[in-house]
N, C-alpha and C positions, 0 to 999 in steps of 0.2 A: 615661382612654380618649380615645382621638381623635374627634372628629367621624364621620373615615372609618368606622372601625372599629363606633364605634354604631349607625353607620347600616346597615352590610353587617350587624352581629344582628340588627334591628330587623325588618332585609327576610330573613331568615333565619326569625325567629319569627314571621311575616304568612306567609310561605311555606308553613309547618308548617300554618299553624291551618285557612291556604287548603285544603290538599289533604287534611284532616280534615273540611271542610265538603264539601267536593267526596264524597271517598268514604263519607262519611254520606248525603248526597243521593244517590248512585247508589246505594247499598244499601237504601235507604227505596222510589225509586223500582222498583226489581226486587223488590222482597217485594210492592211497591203492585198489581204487575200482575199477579200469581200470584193474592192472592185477590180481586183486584178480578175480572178475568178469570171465575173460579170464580162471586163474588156473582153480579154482571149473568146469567149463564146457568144457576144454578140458582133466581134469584128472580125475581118477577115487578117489572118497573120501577115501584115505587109506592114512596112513603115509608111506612115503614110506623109513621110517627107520624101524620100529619095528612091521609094518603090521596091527595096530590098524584102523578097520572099524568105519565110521563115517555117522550120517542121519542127517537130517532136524535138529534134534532138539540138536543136541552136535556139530555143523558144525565149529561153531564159537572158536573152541579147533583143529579148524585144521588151519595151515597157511602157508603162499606161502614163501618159503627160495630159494631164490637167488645163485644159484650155486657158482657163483666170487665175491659173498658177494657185487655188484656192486646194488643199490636199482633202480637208476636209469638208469639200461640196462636191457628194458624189451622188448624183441623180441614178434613179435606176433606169433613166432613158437613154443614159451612157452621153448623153449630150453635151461634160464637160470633158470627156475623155478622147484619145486618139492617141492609137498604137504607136509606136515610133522604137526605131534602133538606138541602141546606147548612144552611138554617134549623132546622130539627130538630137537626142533626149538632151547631150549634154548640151551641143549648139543653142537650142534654144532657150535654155535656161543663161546661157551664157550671154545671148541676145537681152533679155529681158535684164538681166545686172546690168547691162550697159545703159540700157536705153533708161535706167533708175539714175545711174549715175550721170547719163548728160542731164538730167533734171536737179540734179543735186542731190539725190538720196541715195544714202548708202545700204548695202544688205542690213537686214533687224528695221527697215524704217525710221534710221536714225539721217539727220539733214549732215551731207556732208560740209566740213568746215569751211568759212570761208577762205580766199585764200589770202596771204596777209603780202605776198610780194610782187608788185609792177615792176617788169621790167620798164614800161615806158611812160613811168612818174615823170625824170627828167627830161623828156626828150625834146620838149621846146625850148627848155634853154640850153640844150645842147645843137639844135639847130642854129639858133639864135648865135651862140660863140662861134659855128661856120661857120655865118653869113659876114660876123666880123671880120675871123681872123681870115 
């Protein structure tokens, strides 16, 4: 393959991946505004982890967290949503990674690996040569 030629796929497949990141972000942002839109006027501006009051002009430090972490289950009875501060928003997501992870699952729903190294393979007959020596 020529220089040329790899290069016209190259900017071919950055093209692709560009206008997949682009129409991801515009589809994220319009679902963002539907129920964000709905949270902000059926709740009241508080986090409703740690009580922190919010107005006009700090609003955008508040955000809409999805009870079943489901983005795309948004009732119009607001019943999977709750306002929460960045700092709360991010806690709990970070709670939830964890509590996937003491199960063994990693973020994407992939099983994480097992693990392949015992420290305490040896340790009875390590015991064992104590008791000898």
């Amino acid at each position: 393959m020529t220089d040329n030629k790899m290069t016209d796929s190259k900017a071919q497949s950055n093209k692709k991946l560009d206008d997949v990141v682009v129409k991801a972000r515009r589809d994220s942002e319009v679902r963002g505004h539907g129920y964000r839109e709905q949270a902000l006027n059926m709740y009241p501006w508080i986090c409703g982890r740690c009580s922190r009051e919010f107005v006009r002009a700090n609003l955008s430090e508040l955000t809409v967290h999805h009870k079943n972490h489901d983005h795309d289950f948004n009732p119009s009875d607001g019943s999977n949503w709750e306002l929460l501060c960045l700092y709360c928003h991010d806690n709990e997501h970070q709670r939830q990674t964890e509590a996937l992870a003491n199960k063994g699952i990693a973020l994407g729903g992939t099983k994480a690996p097992d693990a392949k190294f015992n420290p305490f393979a040896d340790l009875k007959s390590m015991m064992d040569d104590k008791k000898k020596g």
